[in-house]
GUKOLRO-29779 format. One record per residue: residue in one letter; x, y, z of N, C-alpha, C in turn. Coordinates in pm, whole numbers, padded with zeros to 5 digits, always signed. Example, Ala and Ser with C-alpha at 12.3 -4.5 7.8 and 13.67 -1.06 7.14 Angstrom:
BEGIN
A+01319-00569+00780+01230-00450+00780+01320-00330+00780S+01285-00225+00708+01367-00106+00714+01290+00003+00787
This chain:
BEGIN
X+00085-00120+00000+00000+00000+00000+00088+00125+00000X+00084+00238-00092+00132+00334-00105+00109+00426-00012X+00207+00510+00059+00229+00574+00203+00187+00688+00131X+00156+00801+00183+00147+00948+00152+00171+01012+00278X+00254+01113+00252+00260+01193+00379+00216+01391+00355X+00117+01405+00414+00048+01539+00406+00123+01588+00510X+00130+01738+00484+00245+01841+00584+00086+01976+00579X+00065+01937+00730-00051+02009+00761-00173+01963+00769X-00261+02017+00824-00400+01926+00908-00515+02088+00892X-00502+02139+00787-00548+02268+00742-00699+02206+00632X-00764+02265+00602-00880+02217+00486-00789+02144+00392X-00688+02187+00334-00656+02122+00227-00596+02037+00234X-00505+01997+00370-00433+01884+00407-00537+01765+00457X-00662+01789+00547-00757+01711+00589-00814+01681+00477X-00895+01755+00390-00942+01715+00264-00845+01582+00141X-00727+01627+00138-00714+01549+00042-00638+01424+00094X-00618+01437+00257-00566+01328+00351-00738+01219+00320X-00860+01298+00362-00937+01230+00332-00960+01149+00196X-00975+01249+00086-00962+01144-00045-00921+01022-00093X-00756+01066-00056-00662+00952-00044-00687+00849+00028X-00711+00840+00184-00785+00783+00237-00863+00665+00194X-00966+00754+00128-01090+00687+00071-01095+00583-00056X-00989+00630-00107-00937+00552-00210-00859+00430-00179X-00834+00411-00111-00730+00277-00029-00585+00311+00008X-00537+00411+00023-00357+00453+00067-00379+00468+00220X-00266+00452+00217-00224+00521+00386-00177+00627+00380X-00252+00737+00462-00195+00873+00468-00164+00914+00650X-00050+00996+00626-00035+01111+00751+00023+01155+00707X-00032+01262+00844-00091+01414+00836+00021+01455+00950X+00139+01533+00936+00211+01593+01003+00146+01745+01016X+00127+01756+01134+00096+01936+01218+00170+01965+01292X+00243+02079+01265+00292+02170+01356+00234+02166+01483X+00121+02208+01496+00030+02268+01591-00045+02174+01658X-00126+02204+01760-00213+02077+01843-00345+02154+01789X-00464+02163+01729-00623+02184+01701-00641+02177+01838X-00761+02245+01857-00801+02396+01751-00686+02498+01780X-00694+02557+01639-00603+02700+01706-00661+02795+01626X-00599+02900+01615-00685+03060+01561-00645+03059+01421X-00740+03091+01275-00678+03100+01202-00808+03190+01090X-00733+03337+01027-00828+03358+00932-00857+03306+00817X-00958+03369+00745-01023+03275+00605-01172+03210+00635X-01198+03318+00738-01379+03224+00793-01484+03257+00723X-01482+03324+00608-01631+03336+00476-01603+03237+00441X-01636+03143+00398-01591+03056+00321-01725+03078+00169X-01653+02993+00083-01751+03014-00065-01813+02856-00094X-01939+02897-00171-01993+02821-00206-01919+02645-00270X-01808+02740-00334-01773+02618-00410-01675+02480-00334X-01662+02582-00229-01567+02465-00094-01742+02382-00071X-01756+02374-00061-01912+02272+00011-01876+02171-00156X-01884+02186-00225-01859+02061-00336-01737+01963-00304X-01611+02045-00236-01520+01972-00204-01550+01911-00106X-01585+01948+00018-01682+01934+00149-01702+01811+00096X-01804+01786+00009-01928+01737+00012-01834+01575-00077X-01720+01603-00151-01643+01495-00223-01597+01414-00119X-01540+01518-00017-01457+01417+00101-01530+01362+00171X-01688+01342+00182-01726+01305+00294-01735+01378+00374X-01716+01444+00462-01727+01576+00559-01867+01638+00573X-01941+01665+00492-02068+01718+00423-02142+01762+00592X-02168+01620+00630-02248+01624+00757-02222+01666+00860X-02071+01606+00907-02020+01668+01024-02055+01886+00999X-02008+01905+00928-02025+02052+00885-02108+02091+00913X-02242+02066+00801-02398+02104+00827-02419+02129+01021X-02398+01977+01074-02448+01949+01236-02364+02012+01312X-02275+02118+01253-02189+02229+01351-02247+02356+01397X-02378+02398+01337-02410+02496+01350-02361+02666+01310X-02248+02632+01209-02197+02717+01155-02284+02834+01070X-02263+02978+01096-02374+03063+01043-02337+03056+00886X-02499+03056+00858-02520+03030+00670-02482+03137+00618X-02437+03159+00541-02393+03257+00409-02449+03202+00260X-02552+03308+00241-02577+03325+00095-02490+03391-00008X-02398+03492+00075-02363+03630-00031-02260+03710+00039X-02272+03781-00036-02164+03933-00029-02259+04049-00015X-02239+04142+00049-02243+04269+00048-02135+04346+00031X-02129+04467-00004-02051+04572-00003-02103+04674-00007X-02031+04803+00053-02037+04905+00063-01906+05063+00043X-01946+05129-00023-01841+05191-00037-01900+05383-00093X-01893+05447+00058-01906+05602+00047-02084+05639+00025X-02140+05541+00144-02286+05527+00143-02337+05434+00010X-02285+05392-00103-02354+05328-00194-02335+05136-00171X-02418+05084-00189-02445+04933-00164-02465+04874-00265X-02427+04735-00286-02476+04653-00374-02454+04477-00284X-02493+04407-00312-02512+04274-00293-02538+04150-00387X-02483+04083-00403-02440+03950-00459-02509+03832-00377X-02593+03774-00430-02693+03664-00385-02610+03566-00443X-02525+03463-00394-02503+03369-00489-02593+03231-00467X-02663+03226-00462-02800+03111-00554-02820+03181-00664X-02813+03328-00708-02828+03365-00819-02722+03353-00947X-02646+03304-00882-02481+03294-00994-02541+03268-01092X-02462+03215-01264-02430+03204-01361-02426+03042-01329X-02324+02991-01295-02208+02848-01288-02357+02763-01219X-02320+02612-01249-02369+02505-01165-02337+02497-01009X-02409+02455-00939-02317+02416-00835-02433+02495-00685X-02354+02444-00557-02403+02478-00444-02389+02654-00435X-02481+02654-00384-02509+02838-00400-02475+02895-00238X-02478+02814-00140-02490+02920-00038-02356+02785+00069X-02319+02824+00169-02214+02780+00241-02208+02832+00384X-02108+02847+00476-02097+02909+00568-01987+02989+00607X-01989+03082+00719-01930+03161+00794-01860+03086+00905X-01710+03082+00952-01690+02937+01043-01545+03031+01112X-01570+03017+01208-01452+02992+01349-01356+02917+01275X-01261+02949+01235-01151+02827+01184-01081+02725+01245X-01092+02784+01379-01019+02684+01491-01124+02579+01509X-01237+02608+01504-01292+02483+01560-01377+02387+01372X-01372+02497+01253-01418+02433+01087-01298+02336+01083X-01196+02395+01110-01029+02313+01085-01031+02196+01153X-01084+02218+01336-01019+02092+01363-01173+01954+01326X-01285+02036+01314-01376+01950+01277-01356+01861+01140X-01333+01896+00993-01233+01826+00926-01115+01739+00946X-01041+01791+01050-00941+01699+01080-00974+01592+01178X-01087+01612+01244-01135+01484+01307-01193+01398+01241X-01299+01430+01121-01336+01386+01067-01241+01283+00937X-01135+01326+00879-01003+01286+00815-00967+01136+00930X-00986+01198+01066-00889+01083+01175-01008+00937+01179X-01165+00982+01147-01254+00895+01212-01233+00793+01022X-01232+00861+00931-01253+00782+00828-01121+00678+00805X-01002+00693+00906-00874+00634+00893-00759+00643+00871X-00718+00849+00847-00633+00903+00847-00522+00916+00977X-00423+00882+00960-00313+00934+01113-00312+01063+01067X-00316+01140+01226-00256+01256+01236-00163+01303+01338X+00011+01329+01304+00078+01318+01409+00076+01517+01465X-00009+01515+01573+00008+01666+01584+00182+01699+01663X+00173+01804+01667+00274+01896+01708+00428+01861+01641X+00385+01818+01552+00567+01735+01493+00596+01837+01374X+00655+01874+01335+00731+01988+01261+00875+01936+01101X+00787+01924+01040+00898+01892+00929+01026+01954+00919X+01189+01960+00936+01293+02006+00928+01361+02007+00791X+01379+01865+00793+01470+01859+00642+01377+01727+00528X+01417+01786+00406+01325+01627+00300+01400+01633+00192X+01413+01498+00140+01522+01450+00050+01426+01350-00013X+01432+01471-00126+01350+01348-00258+01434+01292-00375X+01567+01315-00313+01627+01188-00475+01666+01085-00512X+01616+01003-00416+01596+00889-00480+01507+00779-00492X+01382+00847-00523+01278+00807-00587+01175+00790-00487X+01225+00806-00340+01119+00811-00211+01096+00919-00161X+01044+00973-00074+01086+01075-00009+01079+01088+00148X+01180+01145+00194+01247+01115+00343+01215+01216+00367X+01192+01196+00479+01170+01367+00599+01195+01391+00730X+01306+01450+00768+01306+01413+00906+01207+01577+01035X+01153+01475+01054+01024+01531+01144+01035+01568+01334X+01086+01661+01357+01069+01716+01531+00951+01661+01570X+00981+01570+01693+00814+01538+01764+00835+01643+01863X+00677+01614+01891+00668+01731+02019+00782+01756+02150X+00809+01564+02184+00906+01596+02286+01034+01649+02200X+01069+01667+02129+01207+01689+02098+01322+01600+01976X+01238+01461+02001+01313+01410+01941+01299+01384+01767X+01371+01391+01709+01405+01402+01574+01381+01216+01504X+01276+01209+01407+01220+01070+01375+01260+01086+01217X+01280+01013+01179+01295+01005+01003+01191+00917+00982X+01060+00997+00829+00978+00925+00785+00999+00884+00627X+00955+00815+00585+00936+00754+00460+00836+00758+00393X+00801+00813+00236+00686+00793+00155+00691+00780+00037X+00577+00764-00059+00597+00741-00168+00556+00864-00238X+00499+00950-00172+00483+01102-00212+00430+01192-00129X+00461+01361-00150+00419+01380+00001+00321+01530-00035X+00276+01560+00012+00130+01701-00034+00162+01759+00070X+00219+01927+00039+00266+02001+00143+00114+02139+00170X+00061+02099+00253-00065+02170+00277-00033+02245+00406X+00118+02305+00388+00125+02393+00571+00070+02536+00564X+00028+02569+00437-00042+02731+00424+00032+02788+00426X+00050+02896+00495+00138+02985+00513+00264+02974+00637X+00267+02840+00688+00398+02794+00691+00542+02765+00602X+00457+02714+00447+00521+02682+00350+00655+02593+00336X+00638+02545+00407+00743+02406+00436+00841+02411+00331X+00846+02310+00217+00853+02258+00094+00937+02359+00001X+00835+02519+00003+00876+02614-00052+01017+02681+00031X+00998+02701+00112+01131+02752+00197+01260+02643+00222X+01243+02484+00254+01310+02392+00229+01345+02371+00109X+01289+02392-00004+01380+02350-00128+01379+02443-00207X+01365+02601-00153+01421+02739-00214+01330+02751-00364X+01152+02744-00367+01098+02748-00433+01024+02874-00435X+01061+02955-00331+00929+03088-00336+00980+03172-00424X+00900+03214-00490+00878+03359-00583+00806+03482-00500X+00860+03578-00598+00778+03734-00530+00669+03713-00636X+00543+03783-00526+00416+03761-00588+00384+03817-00669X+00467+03949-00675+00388+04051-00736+00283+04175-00742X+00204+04131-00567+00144+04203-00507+00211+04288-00415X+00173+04434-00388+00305+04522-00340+00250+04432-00214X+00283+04511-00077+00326+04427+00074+00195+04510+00107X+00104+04409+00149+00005+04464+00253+00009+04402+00371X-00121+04483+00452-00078+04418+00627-00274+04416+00621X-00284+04318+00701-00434+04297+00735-00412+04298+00928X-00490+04379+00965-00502+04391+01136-00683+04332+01128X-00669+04231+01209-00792+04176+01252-00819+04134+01312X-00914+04025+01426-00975+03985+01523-01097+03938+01498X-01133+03931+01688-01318+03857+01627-01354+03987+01751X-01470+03997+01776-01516+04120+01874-01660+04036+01847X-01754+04077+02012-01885+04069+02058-01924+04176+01986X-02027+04146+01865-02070+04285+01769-02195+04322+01848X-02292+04274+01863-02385+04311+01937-02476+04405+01816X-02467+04345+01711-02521+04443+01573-02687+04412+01640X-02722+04520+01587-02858+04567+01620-02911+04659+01486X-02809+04701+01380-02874+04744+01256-02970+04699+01159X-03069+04763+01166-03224+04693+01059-03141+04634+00950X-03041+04716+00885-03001+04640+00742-02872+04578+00756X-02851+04501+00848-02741+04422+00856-02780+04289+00847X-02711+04205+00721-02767+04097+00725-02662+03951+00788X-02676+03886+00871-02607+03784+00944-02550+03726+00815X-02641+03705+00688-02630+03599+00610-02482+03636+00506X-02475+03764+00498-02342+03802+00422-02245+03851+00503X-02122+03817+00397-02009+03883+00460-02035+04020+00389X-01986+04131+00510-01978+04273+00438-01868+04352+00433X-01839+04387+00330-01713+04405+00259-01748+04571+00257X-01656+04685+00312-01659+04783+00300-01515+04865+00257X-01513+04909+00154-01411+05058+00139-01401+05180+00204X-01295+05201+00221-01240+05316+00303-01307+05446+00211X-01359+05519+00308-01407+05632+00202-01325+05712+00155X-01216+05696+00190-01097+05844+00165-01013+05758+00077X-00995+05566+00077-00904+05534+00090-00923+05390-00039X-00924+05388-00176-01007+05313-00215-00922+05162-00237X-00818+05129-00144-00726+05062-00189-00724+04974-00076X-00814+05032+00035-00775+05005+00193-00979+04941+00226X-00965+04830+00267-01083+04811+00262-01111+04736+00440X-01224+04670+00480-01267+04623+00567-01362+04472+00549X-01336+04410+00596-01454+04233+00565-01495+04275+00760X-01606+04213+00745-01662+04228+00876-01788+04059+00886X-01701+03970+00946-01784+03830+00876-01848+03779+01070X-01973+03818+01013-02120+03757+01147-02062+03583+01156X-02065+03550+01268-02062+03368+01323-02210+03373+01374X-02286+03279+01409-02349+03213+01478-02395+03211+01573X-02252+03285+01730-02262+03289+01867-02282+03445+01878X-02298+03556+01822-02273+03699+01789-02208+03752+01803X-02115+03632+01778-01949+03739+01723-01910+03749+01579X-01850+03833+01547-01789+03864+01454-01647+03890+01435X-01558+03836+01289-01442+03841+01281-01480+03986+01191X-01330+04087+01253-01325+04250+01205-01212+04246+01149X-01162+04317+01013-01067+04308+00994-01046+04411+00869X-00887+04477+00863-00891+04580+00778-00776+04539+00733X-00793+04582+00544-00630+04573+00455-00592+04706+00406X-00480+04712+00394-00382+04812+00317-00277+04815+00342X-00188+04877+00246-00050+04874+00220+00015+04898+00343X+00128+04815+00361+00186+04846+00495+00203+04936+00613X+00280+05032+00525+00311+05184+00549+00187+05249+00600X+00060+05231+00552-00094+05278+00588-00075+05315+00714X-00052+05233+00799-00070+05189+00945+00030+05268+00982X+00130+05334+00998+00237+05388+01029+00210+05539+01151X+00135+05494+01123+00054+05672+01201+00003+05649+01330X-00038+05509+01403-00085+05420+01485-00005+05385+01573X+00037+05388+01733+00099+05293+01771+00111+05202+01812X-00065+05112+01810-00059+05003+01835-00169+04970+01761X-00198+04835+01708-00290+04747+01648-00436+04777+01659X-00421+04761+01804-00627+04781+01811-00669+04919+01816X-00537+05031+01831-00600+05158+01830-00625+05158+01667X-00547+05124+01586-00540+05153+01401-00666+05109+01409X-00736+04964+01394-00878+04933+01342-00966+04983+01427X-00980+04986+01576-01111+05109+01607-01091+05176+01547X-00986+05306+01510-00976+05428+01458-01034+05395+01310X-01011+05344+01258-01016+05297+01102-01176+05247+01099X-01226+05211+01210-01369+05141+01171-01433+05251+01190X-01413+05383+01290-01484+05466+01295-01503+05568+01164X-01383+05580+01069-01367+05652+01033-01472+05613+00887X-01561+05527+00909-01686+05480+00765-01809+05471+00857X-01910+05572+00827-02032+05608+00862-02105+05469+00884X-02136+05430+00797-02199+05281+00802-02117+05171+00870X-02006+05152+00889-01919+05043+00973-01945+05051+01079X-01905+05256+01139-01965+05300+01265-02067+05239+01325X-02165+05295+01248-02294+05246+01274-02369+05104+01336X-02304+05015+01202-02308+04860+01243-02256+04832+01394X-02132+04891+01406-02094+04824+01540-02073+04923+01623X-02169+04995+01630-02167+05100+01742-02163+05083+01863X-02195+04916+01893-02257+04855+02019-02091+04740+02059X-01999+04783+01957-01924+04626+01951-01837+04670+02072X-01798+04509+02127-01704+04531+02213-01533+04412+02172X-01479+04507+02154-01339+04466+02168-01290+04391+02217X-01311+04310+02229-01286+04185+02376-01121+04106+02340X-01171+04080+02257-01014+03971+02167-00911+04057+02088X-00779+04029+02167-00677+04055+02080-00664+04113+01948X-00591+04202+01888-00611+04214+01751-00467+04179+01742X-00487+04092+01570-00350+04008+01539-00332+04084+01400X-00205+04084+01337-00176+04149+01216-00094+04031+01161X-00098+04023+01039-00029+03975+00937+00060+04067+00810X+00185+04033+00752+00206+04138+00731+00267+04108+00572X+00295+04168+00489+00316+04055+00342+00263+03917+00318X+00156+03887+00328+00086+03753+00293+00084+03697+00171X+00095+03796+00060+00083+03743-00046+00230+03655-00083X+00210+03535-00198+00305+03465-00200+00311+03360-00333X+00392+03355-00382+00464+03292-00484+00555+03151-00530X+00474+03083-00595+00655+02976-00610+00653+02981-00736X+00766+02873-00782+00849+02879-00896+00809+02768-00946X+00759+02644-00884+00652+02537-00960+00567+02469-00852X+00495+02432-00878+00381+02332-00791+00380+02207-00719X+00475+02152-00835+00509+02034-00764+00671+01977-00830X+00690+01877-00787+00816+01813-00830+00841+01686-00820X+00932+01598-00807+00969+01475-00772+00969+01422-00619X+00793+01374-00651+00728+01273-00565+00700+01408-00455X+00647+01526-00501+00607+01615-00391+00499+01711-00499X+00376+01756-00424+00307+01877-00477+00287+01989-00386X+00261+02086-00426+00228+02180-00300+00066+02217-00324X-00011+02222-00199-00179+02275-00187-00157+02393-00141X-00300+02443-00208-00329+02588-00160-00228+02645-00067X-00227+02731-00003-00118+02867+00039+00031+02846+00038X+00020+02690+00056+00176+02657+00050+00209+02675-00127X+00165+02667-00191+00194+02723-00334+00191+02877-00371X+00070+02904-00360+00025+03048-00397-00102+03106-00285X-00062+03208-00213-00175+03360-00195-00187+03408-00250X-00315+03476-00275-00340+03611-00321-00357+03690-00227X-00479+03711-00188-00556+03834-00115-00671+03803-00048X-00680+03829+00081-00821+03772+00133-00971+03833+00087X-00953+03968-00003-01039+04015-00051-01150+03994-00103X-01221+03863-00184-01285+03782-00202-01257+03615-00113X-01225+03574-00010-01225+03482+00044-01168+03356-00039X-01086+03382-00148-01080+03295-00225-00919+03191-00163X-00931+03208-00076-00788+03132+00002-00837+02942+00019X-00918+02934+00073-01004+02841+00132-01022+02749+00025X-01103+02796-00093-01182+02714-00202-01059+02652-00337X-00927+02781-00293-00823+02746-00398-00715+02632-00330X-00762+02601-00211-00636+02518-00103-00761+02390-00133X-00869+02403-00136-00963+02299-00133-00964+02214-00255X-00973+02287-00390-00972+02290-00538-00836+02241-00553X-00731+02259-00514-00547+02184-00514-00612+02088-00451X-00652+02006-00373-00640+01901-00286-00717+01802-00355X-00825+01842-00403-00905+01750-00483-00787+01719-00644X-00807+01824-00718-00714+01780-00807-00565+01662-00802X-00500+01735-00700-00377+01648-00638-00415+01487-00625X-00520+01501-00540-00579+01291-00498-00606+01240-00612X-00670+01319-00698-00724+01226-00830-00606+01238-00933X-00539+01312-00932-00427+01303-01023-00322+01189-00999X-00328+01237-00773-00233+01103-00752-00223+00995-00745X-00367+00929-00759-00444+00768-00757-00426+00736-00893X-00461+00810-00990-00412+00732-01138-00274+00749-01137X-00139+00848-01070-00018+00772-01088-00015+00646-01019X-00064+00648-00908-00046+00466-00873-00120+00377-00937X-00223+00428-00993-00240+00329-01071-00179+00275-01188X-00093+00339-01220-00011+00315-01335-00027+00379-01472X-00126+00492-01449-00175+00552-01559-00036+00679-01594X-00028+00724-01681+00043+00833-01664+00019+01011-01630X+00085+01057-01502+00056+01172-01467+00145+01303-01521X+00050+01353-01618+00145+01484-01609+00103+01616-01500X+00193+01646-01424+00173+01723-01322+00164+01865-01344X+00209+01894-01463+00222+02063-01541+00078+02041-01572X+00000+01939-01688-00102+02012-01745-00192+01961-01672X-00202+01865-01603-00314+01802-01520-00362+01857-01381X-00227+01896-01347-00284+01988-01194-00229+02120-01186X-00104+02205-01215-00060+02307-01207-00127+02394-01292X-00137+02368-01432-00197+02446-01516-00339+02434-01476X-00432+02330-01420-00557+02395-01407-00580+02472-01323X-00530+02471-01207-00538+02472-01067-00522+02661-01099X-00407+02663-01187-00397+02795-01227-00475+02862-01259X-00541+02805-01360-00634+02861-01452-00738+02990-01344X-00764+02896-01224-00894+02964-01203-00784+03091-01057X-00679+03002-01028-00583+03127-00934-00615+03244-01057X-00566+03239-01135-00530+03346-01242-00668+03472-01299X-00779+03372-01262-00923+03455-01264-00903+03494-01101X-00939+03499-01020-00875+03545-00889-00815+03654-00899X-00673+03651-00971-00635+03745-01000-00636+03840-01031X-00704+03847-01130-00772+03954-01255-00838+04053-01183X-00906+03960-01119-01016+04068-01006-00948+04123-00920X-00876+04061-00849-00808+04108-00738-00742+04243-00748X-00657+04248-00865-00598+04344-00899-00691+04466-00936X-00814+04408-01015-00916+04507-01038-01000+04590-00907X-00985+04519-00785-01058+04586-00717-00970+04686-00643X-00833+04646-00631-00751+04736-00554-00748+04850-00682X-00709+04861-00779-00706+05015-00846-00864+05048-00853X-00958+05014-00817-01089+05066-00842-01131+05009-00976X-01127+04962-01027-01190+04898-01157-01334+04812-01042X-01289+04735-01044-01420+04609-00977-01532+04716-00920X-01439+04797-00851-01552+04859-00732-01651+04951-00842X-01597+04982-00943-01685+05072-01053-01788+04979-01089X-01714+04873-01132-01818+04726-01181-01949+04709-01055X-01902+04704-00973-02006+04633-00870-02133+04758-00776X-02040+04816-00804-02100+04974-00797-02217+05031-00875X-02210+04965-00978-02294+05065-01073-02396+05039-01068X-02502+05137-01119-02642+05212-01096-02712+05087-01126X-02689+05068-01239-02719+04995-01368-02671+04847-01422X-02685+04748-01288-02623+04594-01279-02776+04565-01410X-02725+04500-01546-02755+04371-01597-02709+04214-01544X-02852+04208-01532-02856+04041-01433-02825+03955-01498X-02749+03937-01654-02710+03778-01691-02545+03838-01674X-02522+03967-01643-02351+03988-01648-02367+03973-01476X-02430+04016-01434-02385+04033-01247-02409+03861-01204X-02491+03744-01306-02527+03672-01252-02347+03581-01281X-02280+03624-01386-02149+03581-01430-02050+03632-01316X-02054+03762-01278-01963+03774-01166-01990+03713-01036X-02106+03725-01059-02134+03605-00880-02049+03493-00883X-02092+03409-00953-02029+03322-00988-01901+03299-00944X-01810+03407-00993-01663+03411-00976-01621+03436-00834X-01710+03529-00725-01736+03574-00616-01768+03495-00533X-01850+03324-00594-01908+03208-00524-01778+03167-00519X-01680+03145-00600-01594+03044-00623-01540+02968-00694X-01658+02979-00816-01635+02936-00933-01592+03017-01023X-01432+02979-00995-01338+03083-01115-01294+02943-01167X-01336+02814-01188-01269+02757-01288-01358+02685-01414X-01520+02766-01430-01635+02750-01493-01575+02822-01607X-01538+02717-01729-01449+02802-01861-01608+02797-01951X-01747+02802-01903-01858+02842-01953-01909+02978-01921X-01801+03019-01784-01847+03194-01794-01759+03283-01892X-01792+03359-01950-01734+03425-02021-01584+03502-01928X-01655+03533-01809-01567+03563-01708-01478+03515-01664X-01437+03399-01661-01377+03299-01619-01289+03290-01761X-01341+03266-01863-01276+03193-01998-01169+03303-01998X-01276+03426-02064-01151+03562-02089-01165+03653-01976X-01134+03673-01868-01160+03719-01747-01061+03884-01762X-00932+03878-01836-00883+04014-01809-00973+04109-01974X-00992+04041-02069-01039+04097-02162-01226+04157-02129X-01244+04044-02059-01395+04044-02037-01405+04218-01935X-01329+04180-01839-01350+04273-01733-01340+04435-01766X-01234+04395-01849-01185+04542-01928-01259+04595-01988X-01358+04530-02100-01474+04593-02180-01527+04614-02076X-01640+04561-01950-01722+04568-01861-01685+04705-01791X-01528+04732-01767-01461+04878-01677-01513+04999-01784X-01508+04956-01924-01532+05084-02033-01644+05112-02034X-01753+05022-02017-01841+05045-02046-01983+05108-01905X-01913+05050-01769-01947+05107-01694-01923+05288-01624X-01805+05276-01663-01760+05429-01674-01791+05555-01734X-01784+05491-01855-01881+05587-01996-01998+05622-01969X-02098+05511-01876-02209+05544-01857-02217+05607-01761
């Protein structure tokens, strides 16, 4: 039976620990960390519940009580718009949830342990040597002592640990200048008529159109708060939680919403997140979601692209054992891309103000807004949206034509 060894116990490491799993291999799951622990990325999108729903997991999820999410809101200088995604364009599950990551994460990873997955927590990958045709790793256990493991291939799912990438000198610059996100969870105590539990609400800085806010409702009535912009932004501040009170006050409607909130929890910052490598995978190793590529938490698309690698990876990696032949460029890197690369498009579009013109306008036609949902659900790898297919050409006519008007 063919060994696999996953590096991380994250959605995408539990997920495709599960697959594999399910398919007949033996997998473990090396974690740093002991579950639950704190981690952002809690909108989650529609199109993670398909992966959800591949691994088995489906139920445990649902019976968590995790708050439902239909959509998006946004707001930006008093004007609103909202994104229903049951209304998308694409096939597929329309609505998902809002989730505590410490406790969505370790519920997956229990669920990974009950279907027959090992998971060795607190052990820490050091060094890995893939040349000669296995791959070795020698692994820190919790007490201290240093174990050498063996596999026949190994899926580096540490996120933004990036194992793999920093051990075998694979990271690239992203390309995205250096931003810093300051965030937390706070007792919101929202009491606003038009605040809806069911969306995440996404607000722009009114002075500041580059510098934005996600403000994502849970279940228990708390809420995760959190603000982006370029590093330097923050420079004026001398500590963390004074910058985002100050910063939440400073948008009429944010005000408003949490006029009642209380500050209770820590505020944590992250600081250059975005991130790069130089290939995906290699000899008898791939990398999942964040341990390959970030973008931007701006659309929540962290989650569904670590989810979307994990599925691809299992089914790619069961027909190499089966003896079929795997090409790893066009079968998983290049797709996997495909839809990072719509991600992109936008991403970049919303920080210079393009998107926000798009989503903004007076004048939404519902078979084009029902195409950007879509992309907003998760489904950036639907090569039936026009959006998706030609996504920088598409968007560009859509920027001309909203402007003009």
């Amino acid at each position: 039976m063919q060994h696999i060894i996953v590096i991380g116990a994250g959605p995408s490491g539990s997920v495709a620990g599960a697959l594999l799993n399910n398919l007949g291999y033996r997998v473990t799951i090396l974690e740093r960390q002991l579950f639950p622990r704190f981690s952002i990325g809690e909108s989650l999108l529609p199109q993670c519940m398909e992966f959800i729903e591949q691994a088995g997991m489906m139920d445990a999820v649902k019976k968590a009580g995790f708050q439902f999410k239909n959509g998006a809101y946004f707001v930006r200088n008093g004007k609103h718009t909202s994104f229903n995604f049951e209304e998308k364009f694409s096939l597929g599950m329309g609505t998902t949830f809002q989730v505590q990551r410490a406790r969505f994460d370790h519920i997956l990873a229990q669920e990974a342990v009950r279907m027959g997955v090992e998971i060795r927590w607190q052990t820490e990958v050091t060094a890995v040597d893939f040349d000669d045709g296995k791959a070795k790793l020698k692994v820190r256990e919790a007490n201290g002592e240093i174990i050498d493991y063996e596999a026949d291939f190994v899926l580096d799912a540490s996120g933004f640990g990036r194992i793999l990438p920093r051990l075998l000198d694979l990271e690239s610059p992203s390309g995205f200048p250096v931003r810093k996100a300051l965030f937390g969870h706070i007792e919101d105590r929202i009491e606003h008529p038009k605040f809806d539990r069911n969306k995440i609400l996404i607000t722009v800085h009114p002075k500041h159109k580059d510098v934005w806010f996600w403000l994502i409702p849970f279940s228990n009535g708390r809420s995760s708060i959190g603000v982006v912009a370029e590093a330097e932004f923050f420079n004026r501040w001398d500590d963390e939680k004074t910058a985002l009170q100050a910063l939440v006050n400073e948008d009429d409607n944010l005000r408003d919403v949490l006029n009642q909130a209380v500050f209770d929890d820590p505020i944590n910052s992250i600081t250059g997140y975005a991130a790069n490598v130089k290939s995906l995978y290699g000899n008898n190793f791939a990398l999942l979601g964040n341990a390959g590529e970030f973008l931007d938490p701006v659309f929540s698309s962290g989650v569904t692209i670590a989810m979307k690698s994990a599925s691809l990876a299992a089914g790619l990696l069961h027909r190499q054992f089966q003896g079929e032949h795997a090409d790893w460029k066009t079968e998983y890197a290049i797709p996997l891309q495909r839809g990072v690369n719509t991600f992109r498009v936008f991403v970049d579009a919303w920080y210079d103000g393009r998107f926000q013109d798009v989503i903004f306008h007076p004048k939404q036609r519902p078979e084009i807004k029902a195409m950007i949902c879509s992309i907003l659900a998760g489904y950036a790898w639907d090569e039936a949206n026009p959006y998706v297919k030609n996504a920088r050409s598409r968007l560009e006519t859509l920027v001309e034509l909203c402007r003009s008007s």
